[in-house]
C-alpha positions in Angstrom: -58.8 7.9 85.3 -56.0 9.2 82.9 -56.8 12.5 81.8 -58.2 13.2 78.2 -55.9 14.1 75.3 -57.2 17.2 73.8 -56.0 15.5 70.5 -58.2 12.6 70.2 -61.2 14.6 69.0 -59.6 16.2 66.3 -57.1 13.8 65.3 -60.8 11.4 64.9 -62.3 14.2 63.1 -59.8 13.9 60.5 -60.2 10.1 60.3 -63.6 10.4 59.1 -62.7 13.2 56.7 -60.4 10.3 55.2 -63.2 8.0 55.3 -65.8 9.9 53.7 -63.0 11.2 50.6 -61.8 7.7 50.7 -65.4 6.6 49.9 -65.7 9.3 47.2 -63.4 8.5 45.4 -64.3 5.3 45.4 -67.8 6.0 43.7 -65.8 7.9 41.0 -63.7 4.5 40.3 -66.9 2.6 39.9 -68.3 5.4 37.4 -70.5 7.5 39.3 -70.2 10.9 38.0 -69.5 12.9 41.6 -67.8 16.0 41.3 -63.9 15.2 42.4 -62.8 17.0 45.7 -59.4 16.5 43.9 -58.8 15.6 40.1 -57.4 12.5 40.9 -59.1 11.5 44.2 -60.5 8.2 42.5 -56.6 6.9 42.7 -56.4 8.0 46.4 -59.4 5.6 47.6 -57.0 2.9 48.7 -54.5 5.0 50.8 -57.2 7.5 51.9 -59.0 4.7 53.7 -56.2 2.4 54.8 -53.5 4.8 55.5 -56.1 7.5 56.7 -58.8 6.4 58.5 -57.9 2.9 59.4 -54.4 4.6 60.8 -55.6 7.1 62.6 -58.3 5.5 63.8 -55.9 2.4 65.0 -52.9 4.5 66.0 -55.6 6.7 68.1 -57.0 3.8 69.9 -52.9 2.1 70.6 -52.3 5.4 71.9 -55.2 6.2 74.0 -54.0 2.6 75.7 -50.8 3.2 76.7 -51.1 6.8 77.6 -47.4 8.2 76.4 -47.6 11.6 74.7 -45.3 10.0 71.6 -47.3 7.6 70.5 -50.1 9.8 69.4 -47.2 10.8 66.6 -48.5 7.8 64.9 -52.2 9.1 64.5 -50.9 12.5 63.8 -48.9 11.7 61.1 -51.6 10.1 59.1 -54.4 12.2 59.9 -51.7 15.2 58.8 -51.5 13.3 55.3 -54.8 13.0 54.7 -54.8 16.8 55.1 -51.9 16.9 52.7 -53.3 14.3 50.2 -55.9 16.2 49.5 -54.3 19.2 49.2 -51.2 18.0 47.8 -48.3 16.1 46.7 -47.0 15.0 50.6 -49.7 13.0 51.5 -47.5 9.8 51.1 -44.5 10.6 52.8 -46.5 11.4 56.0 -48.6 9.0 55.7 -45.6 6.6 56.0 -44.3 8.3 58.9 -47.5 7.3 60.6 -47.0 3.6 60.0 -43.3 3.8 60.8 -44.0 5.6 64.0 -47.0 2.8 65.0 -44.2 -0.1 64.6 -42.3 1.8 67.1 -45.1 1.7 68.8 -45.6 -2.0 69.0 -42.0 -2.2 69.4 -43.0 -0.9 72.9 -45.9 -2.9 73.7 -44.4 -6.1 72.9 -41.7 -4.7 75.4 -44.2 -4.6 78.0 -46.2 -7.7 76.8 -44.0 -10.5 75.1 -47.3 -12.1 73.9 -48.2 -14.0 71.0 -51.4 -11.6 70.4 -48.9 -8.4 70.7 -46.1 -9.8 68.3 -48.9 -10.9 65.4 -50.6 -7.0 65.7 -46.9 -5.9 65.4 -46.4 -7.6 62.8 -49.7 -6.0 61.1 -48.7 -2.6 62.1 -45.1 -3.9 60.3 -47.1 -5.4 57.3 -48.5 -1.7 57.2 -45.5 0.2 57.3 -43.6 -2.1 54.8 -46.7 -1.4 51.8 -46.2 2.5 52.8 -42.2 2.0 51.9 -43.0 0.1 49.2 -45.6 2.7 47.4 -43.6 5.8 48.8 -40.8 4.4 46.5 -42.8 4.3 43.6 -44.7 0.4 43.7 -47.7 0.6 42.5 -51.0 -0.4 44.6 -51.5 -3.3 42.9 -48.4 -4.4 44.1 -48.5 -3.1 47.8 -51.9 -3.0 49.2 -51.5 -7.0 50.4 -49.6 -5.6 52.5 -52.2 -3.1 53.5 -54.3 -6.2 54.0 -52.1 -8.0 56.6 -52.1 -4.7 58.7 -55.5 -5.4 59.5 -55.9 -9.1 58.8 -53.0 -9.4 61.5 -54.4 -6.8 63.9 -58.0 -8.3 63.8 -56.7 -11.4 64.4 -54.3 -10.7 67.1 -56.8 -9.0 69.3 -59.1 -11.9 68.6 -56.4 -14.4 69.7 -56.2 -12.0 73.2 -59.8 -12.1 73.8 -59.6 -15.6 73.0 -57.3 -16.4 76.1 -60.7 -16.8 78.0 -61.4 -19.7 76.8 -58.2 -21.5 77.6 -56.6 -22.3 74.6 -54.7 -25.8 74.1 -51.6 -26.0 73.0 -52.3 -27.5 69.9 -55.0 -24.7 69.3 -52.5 -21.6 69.5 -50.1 -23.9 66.9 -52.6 -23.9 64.5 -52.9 -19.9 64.9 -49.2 -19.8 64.6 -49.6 -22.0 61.4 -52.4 -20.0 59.6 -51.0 -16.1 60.3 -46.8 -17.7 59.6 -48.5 -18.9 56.0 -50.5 -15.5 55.1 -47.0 -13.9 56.3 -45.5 -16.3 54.2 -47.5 -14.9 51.7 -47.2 -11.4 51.4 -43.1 -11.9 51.6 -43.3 -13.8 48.3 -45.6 -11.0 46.7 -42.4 -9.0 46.4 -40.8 -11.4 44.2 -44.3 -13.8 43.0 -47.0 -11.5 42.7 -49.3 -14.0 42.1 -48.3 -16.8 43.5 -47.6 -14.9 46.7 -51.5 -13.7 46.8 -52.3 -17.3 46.4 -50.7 -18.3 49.9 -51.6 -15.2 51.4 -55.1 -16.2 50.5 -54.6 -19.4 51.8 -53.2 -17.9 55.1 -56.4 -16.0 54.9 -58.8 -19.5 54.6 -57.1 -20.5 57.2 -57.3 -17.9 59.7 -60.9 -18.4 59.1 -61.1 -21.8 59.8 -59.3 -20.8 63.2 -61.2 -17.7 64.0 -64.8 -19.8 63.1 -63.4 -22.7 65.5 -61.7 -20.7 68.8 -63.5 -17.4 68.8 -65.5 -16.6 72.1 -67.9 -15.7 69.4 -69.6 -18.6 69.1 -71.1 -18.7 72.8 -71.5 -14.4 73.4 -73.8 -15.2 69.8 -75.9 -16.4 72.7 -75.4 -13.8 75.6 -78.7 -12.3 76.9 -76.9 -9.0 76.0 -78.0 -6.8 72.9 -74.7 -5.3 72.7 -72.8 -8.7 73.5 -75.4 -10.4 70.8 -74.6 -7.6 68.2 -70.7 -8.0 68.2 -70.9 -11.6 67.7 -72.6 -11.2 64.8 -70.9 -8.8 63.5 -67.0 -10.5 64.4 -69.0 -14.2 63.1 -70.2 -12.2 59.8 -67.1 -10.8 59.2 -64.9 -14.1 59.2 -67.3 -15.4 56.7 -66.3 -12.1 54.3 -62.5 -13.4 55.7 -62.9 -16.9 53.8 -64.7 -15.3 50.6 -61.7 -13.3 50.7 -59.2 -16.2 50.9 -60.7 -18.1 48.3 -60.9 -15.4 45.6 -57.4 -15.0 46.3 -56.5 -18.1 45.6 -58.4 -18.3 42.3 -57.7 -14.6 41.2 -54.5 -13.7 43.0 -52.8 -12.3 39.4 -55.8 -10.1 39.2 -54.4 -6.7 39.7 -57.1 -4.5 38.5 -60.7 -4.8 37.1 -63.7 -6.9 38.3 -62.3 -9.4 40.2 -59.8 -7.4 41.9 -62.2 -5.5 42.9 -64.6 -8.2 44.4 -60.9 -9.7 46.6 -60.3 -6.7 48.3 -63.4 -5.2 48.8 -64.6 -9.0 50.3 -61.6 -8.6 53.1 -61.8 -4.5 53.8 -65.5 -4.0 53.6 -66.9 -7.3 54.3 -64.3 -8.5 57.0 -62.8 -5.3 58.6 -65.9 -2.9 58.7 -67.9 -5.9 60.2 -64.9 -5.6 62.5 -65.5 -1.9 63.3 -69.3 -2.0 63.3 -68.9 -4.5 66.6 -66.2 -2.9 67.9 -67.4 0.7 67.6 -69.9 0.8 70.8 -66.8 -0.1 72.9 -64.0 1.7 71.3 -65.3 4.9 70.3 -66.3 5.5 74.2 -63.1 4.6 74.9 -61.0 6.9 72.8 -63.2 9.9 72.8 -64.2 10.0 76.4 -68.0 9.7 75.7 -70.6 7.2 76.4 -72.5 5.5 74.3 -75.9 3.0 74.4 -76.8 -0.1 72.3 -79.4 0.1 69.7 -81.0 -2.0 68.2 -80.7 0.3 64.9 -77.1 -0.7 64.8 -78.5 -4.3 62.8 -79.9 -2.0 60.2 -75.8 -0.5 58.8 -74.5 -4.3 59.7 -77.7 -6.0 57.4 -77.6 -3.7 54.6 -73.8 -3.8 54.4 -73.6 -7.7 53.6 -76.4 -7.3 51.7 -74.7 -4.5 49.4 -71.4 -5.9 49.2 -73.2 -9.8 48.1 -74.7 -7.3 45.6 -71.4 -5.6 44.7 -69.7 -9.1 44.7 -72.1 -11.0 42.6 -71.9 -8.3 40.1 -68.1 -8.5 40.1 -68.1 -12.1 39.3 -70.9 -12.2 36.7 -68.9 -9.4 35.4 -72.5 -7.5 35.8 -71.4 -3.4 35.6 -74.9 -1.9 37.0 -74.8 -4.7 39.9 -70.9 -3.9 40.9 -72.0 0.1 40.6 -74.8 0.2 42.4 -73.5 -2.5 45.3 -70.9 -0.3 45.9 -73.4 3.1 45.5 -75.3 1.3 48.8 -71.7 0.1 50.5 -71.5 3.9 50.9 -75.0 4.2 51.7 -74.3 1.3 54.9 -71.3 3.0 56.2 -73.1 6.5 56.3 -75.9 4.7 58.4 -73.1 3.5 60.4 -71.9 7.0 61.2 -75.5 8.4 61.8 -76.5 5.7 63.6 -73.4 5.9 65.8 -73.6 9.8 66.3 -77.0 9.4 67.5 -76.5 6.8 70.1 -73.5 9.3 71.4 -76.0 12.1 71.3 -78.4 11.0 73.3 -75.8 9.5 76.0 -73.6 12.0 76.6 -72.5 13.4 79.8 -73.5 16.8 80.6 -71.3 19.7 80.6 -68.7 19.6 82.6 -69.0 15.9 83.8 -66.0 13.9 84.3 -64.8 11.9 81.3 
């Protein structure tokens, strides 16, 4: 077994100091009256969480795979802007240096692995890095963080199309990938020059890599696995999509929105509802695998997955009815779900741990 970076622990620490400012700042964008860590932290919620703890968190994981000293640059780089966003004014510049160094690193895995699966998540980690350009030069969010979305959108979905080699896809099957993720692509390119008519085919790259992910992913049948664990990440990946579609479709209704309401209820549909579905099921198996540490199913973990969909209908619905105290207090209890996450993941790693001095 590859020996354990002393990195990963702190470089993951950092993450979650991203996500819990990135969440913070959220509230204060929805009105609650928290006392600000920064003055301006409420404008940092989108990079904070993206940039921050979805690249470290990301980068760590690509890193921890292929085992080259390097490629934990990527991780480093963001979890060194978090530092600096809070403190500072270089948060962005090293915060793109992160997604730059991260499309090297794909650049190198698709060297080793000239896959479909590898060249859509390097094209995420692209779709990353191009927003981070984009916003260090001066764009504003509104106008980049699309391409925030395809970093995970294409990520999610390439790993799902490697798991989904299992099941033996036909030919026609990976075309129709090829068709959905080439028109969300397709999508985010015309944003530069059609705002909103680019966030219209992105969302309809989006519907569509629903349709697929609802139709090919081995999801369906592990729903059914005698496995706790197994049964819990189906539901989570199978939950998410549905967050994927909701997503797609207020994009292609709202795709000029570019602040207020139902901006709000489009991206928070696709980064709560899809991606953190996607890290609640993913969690058991990747945090063991990054930090060296194992860790045991509970059944808790259905509590944080429940009362997220629950809260973010709640935040949604209030979004569209244009309903203030149901959008607040949705997102109040978003928090709420992903600090339950945390807890309830710390506590299964507690109690599993290996003792002192056991081999990782």
């Amino acid at each position: 077994m590859a020996k354990r970076s002393p990195v990963r622990f702190p470089l993951m620490a950092l993450g979650m100091v991203a996500l819990v400012a990135g969440v913070w700042g959220g509230l204060m964008r929805m009105g609650w009256g928290l006392p600000p860590v920064r003055p301006d932290l409420a404008a940092w919620h989108g990079p904070l969480m993206i940039s921050g703890f979805f690249g470290v968190v990301i980068g760590l994981e690509r890193a921890v795979a292929l085992g080259r000293s390097w490629t934990y640059a990527a991780p480093l780089f963001s979890a060194l802007g978090v530092l600096a966003t809070l403190a500072g004014p270089s948060g962005p510049l090293l915060l793109t240096l992160g997604s730059l160094v991260f499309v090297a690193v794909f650049i190198r895995i698709i060297r080793l692995e000239p896959t479909v699966h590898a060249a859509t998540m390097g094209a995420g980690a692209l779709s990353w890095a191009i927003g981070n350009v984009l916003w260090l030069a001066g764009w504003p969010v509104h106008r980049v963080v699309l391409w925030w979305v395809g970093y995970l959108v294409l990520t999610i979905a390439g790993e799902r199309l490697e798991l989904s080699r299992l099941l033996r896809l036909t030919g026609a099957a990976r075309a129709g990938f090829l068709a959905a993720a080439g028109l969300f692509l397709a999508g985010l390119v015309l944003t530069v020059v059609a705002p909103a008519a680019g966030a219209r085919l992105a969302g309809a790259g989006m519907l569509a890599l629903t349709l697929w992910l609802m139709r090919h992913d081995i999801a369906r049948r592990t729903l059914r696995s005698p496995s706790g664990l197994t049964r819990f990440i189906a539901a989570c990946l199978l939950s998410g999509y549905a967050w994927l579609g909701v997503a797609g479709a207020l994009a292609i209704l709202y795709g000029g929105a570019t602040a207020g309401p139902l901006y709000d209820a489009m991206l928070h549909a696709v980064f709560l509802g899809f991606v953190f579905a996607m890290i609640f099921g993913h969690a058991p198996v990747i945090f063991p695998a990054v930090l060296g540490l194992s860790m045991a199913f509970r059944p808790a973990f259905h509590i944080h997955l429940v009362l997220l969909h629950a809260t973010l209908l709640l935040r949604v619905a209030g979004d569209l009815a244009n309903w203030l105290p149901g959008r607040q207090w949705g997102g109040l209890l978003n928090a709420l779900a992903l600090l339950l996450f945390l807890v309830n993941t710390a506590r299964a790693v507690r109690r599993t741990a290996p003792p002192a001095g056991a081999a990782p």
